[in-house]
C-alpha positions as CSV (number, residue, x, y, z in Angstrom):
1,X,0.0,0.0,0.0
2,X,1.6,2.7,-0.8
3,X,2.2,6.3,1.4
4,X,-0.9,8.1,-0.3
5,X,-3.3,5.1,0.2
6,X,-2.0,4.6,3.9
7,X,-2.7,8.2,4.5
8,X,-6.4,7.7,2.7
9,X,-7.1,5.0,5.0
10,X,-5.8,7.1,8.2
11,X,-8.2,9.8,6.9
12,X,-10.9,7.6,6.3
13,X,-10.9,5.6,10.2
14,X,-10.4,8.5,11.3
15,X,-13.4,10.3,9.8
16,X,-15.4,6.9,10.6
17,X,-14.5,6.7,14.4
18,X,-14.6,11.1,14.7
19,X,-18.2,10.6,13.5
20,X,-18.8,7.7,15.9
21,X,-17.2,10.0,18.6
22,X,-19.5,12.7,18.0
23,X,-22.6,10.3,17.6
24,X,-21.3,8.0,20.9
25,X,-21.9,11.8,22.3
26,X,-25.2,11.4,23.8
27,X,-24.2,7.8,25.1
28,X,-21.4,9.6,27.0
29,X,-23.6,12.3,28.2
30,X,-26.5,9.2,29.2
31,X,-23.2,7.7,31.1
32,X,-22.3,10.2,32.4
33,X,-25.4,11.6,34.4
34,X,-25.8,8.4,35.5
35,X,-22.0,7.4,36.4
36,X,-20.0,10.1,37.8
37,X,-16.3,8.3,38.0
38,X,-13.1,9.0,35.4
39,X,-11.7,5.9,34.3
40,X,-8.8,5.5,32.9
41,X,-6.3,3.3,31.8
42,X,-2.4,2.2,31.7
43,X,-2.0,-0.3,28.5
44,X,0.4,-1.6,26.4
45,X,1.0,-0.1,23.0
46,X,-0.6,-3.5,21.4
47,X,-3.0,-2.7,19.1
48,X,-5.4,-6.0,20.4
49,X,-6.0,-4.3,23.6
50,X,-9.0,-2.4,22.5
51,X,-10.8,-1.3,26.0
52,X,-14.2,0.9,24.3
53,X,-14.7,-2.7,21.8
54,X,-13.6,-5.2,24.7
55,X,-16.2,-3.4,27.2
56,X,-18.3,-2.6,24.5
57,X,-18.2,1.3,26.1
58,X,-18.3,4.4,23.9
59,X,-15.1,5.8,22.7
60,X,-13.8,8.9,25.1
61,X,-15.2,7.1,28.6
62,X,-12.0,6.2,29.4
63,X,-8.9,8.0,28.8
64,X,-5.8,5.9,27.3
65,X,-2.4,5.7,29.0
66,X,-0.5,3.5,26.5
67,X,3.6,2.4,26.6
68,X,5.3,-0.9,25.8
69,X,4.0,-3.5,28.2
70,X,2.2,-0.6,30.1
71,X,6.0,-0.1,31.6
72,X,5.1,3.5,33.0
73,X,6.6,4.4,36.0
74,X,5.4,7.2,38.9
75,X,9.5,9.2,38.0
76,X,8.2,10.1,34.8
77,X,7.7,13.7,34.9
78,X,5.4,14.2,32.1
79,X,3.3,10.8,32.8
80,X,2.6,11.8,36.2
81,X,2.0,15.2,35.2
82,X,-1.0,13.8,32.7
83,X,-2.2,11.7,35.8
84,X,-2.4,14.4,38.1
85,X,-4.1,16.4,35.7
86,X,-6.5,14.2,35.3
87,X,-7.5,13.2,38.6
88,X,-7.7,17.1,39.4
89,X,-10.0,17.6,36.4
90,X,-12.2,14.8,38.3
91,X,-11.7,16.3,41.5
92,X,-13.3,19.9,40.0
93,X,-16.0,18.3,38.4
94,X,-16.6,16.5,42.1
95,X,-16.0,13.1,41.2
96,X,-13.8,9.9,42.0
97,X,-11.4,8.5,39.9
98,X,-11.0,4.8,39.0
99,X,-7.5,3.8,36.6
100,X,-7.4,0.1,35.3
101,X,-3.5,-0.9,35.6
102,X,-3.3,-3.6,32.7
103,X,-1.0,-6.6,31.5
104,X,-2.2,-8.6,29.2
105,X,-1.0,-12.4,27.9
106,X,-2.9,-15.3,25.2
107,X,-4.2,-18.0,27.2
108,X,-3.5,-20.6,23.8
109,X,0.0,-19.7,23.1
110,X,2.8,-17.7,25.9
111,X,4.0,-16.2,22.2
112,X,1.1,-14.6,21.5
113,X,1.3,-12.3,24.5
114,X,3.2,-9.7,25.6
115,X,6.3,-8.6,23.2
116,X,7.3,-5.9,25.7
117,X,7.4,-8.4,28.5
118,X,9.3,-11.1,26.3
119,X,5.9,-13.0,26.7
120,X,6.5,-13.2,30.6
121,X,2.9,-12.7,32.3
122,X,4.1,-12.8,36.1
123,X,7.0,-9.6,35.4
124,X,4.2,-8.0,33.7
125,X,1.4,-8.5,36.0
126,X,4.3,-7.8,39.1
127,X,5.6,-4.8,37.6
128,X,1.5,-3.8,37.1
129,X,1.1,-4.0,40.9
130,X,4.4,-2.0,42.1
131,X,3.0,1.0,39.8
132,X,-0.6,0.7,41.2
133,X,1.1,0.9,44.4
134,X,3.1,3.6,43.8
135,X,0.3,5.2,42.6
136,X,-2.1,5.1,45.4
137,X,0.6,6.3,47.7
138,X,0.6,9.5,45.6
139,X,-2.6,9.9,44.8
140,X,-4.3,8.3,47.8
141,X,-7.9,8.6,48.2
142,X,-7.9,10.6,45.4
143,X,-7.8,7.7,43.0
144,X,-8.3,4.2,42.9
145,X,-6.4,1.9,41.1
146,X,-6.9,-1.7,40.3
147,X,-4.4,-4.3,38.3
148,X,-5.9,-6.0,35.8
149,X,-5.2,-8.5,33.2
150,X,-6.3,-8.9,29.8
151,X,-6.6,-12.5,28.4
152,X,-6.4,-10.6,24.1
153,X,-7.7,-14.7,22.7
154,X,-11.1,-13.7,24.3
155,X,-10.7,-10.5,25.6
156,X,-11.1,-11.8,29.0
157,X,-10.7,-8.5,31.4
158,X,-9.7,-9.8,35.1
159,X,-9.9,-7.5,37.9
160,X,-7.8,-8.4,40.7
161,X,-9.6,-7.4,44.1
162,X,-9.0,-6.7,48.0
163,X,-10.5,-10.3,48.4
164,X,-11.0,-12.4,44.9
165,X,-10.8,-11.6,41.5
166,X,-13.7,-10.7,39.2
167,X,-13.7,-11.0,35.0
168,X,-15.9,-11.1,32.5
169,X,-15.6,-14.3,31.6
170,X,-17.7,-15.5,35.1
171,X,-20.1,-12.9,34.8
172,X,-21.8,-14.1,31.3
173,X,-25.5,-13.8,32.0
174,X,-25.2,-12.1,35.6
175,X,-27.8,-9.3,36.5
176,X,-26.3,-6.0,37.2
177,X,-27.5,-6.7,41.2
178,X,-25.6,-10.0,40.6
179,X,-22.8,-8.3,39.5
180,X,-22.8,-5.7,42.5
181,X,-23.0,-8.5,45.5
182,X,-19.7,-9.9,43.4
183,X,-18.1,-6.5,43.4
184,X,-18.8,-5.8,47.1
185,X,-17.3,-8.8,48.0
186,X,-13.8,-8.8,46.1
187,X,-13.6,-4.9,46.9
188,X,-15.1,-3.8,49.9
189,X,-13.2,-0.9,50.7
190,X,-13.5,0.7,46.8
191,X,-16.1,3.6,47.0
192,X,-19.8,2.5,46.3
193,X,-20.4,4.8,43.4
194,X,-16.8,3.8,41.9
195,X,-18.1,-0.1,41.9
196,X,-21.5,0.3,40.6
197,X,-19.8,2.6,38.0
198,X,-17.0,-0.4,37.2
199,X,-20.9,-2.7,36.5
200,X,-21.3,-1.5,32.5
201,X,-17.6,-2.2,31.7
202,X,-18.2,-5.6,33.1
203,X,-21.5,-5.9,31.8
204,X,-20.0,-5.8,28.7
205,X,-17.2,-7.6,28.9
206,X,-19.2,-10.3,29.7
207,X,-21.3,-9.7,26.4
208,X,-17.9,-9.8,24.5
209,X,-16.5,-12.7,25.7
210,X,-19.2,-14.5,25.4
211,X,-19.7,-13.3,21.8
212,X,-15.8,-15.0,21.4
213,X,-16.4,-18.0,23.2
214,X,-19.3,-18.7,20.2
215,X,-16.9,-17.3,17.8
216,X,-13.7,-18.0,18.6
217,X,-11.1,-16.0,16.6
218,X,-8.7,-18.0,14.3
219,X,-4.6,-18.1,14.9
220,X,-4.1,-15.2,12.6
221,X,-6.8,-13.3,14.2
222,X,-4.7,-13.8,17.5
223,X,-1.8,-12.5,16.3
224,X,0.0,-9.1,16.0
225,X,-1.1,-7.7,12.5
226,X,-0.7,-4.1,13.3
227,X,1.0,-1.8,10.5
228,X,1.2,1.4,12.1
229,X,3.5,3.0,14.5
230,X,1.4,5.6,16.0
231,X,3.6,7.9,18.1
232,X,2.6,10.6,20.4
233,X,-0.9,11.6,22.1
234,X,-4.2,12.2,21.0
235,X,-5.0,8.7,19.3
236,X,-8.0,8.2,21.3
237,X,-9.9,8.1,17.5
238,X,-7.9,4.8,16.5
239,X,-9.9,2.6,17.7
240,X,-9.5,-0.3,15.3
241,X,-8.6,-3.2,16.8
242,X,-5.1,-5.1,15.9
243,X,-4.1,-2.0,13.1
244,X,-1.7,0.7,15.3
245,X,1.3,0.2,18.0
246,X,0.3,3.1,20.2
247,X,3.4,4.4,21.9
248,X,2.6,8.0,24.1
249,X,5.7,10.2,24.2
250,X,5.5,10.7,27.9
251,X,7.9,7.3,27.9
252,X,11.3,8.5,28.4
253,X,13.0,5.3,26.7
254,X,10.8,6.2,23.5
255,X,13.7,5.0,21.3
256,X,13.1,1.3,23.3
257,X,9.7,1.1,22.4
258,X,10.1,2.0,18.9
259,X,12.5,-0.9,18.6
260,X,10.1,-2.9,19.6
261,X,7.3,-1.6,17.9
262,X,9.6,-1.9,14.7
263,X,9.9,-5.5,15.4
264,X,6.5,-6.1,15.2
265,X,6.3,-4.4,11.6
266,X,9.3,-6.4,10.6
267,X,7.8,-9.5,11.5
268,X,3.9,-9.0,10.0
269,X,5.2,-7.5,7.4
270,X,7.0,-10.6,6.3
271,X,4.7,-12.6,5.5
272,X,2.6,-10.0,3.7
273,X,1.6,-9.3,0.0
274,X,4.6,-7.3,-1.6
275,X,1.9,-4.3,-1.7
276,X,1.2,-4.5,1.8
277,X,3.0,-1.6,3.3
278,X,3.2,0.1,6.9
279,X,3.6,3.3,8.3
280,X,4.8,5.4,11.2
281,X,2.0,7.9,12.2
282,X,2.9,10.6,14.8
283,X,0.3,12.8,16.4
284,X,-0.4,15.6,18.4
285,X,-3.6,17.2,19.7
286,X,-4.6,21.2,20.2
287,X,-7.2,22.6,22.1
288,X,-6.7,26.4,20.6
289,X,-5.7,28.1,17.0
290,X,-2.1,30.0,17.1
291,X,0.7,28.9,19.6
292,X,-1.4,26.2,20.9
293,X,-1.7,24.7,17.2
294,X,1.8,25.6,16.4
295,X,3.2,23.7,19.0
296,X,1.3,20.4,18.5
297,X,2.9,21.0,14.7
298,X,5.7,21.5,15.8
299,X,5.8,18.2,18.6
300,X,4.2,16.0,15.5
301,X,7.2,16.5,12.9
302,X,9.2,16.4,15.6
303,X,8.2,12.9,16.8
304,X,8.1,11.5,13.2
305,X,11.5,12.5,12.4
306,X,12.8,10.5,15.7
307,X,11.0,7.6,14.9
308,X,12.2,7.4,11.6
309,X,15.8,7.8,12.5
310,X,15.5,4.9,15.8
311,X,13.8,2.7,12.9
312,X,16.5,3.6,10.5
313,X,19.1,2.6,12.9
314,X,17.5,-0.6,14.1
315,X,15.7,-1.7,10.9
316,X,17.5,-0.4,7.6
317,X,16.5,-3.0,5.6
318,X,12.6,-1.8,6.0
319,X,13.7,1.5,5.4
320,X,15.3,0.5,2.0
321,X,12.7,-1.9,1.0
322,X,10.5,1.4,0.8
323,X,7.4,-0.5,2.5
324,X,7.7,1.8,5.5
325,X,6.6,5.1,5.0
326,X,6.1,8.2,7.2
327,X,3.9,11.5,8.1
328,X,2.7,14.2,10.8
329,X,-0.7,14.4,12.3
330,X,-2.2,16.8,14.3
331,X,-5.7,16.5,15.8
332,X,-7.9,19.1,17.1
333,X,-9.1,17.8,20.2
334,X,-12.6,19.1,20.3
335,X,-13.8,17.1,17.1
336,X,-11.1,14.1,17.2
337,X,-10.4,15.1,13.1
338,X,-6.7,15.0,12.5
339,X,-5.0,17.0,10.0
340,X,-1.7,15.4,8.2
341,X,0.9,17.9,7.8
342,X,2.3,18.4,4.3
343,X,5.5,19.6,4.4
């Protein structure tokens, strides 16, 4: 595929999932009269951990904190920065804060799980529970935080409570009062409104795994098959599942994870039709016109000329096989549309 069609089809998801965004509006504003709690979450970059479609939740209820492996750590300035932003956004608005702490793994096959881990699920899950820890100790009643693990064959979501664990998987056909008495039990000392908020993420993860327990995906399905690198912030909108390696630049060992990300594309696109090319994608979004805009155009070429250069250095022979290609984004954060910037 070549650059111009990879940009068309960047346009073109992103015009699809901007007008979902703005149609999901009135299900967000439904939501959120009746649940008052900010979720948000810490994910890996892998493009199969799709929270809105594995909770079957509309796009912008929960706010996306995504690295390799989900390997964030409290010293990062700018991560903790976007955290505690966050939670005092919440706070103003006079409500609680709830932030899923994710590793994920493949129940079928240790290789289909966690690249940025080397496919280890107890460092990941480990590593998970020191930063929910460290987090709590910061924030402390401010926010609640909650390890959980994602199973991506099924998309299995496991919360991992005070007492027991809950997932989705045990709560196919459950009532929502069903579902409460569970909650109450494996977390009695989470905030009432926060669990009966947590019930429609469950609900539907319930209705999804159940859907792939029917309809089990295939091998390839389970596998990485992403073909962008998407660098930066602002890619709430890329909500296709298994297409983009999401890397936030708040990650102060970027260059790492676009090694690794660049692995991936090495290794799906190698078994690919000749025509089927990747690309790196870098994005930055703006709230206001002038300096505010400048600057996010500024970040985005910025980001894309780093990535190209840690790709060129680790993988030159994607570079020269000209199935890589590259551009700028920018996305103005009211409507979710992204503009590419030409140079």
């Amino acid at each position: 595929m070549p650059l111009s069609s990879i940009k068309q089809r960047i346009l073109e998801i992103n015009e699809l999932q901007s007008t979902a965004y703005v149609a999901d509006e009135s299900a967000r504003l439904r939501y959120w009269a009746v649940h008052k709690t900010f979720f948000a979450c810490i994910k890996c970059m892998d493009g199969r951990v799709n929270f809105p479609l594995m909770t079957k939740t509309p796009i912008g209820i929960v706010k996306p904190f995504r690295a390799i492996g989900g390997k964030f750590d409290v010293w990062w300035p700018s991560f903790l920065g976007r955290v505690r932003h966050w939670t005092e956004v919440a706070i103003n608005h006079g409500s609680r804060t709830f932030l899923f702490v994710t590793y994920h793994y493949s129940a079928s096959d240790t290789h289909l799980g966690c690249a940025g881990w080397k496919y280890d699920k107890v460092a990941a899950r480990q590593h998970a529970e020191k930063l929910r820890q460290d987090l709590s100790f910061i924030f402390s009643e401010e926010l609640t935080a909650v390890v959980a693990g994602v199973e991506t064959d099924r998309d299995i979501l496991t919360l991992h409570g005070e007492k027991d664990d809950v997932s989705g998987e045990m709560l196919i056909g459950k009532t929502k009062q069903e579902i409460s008495a569970i909650l109450l039990a494996c977390f009695p000392n989470v905030p009432a409104q926060v669990r009966e908020d947590l019930i429609p993420f469950l609900l539907g993860n319930a209705q999804r795994v159940d859907e792939l327990t029917r309809e089990p995906r295939n091998h390839q399905q389970k596998q990485h098959n992403e073909r962008i690198v998407a660098v930066g912030q602002g890619f709430d909108w890329l909500t296709q599942e298994n297409l983009a390696l999401i890397i936030n630049d708040s990650d102060p060992n970027l260059a790492e994870s676009i090694r690794v990300a660049g692995s991936l594309i090495v290794k799906n696109l190698k078994d690919a039709p000749p025509d089927d090319d990747a690309a790196i994608c870098t994005n930055v979004s703006y709230k206001k016109p002038g300096l505010d805009e400048r600057q996010a155009i500024a970040r985005a070429k910025g980001l894309r000329e780093f990535t190209k250069q840690v790709i060129q250095e680790s993988y030159p022979e994607l570079v020269v096989s000209g199935r890589l290609h590259a551009f700028a984004s920018v996305m103005w954060e009211p409507s979710k549309k992204i503009r590419i910037i030409e140079e």
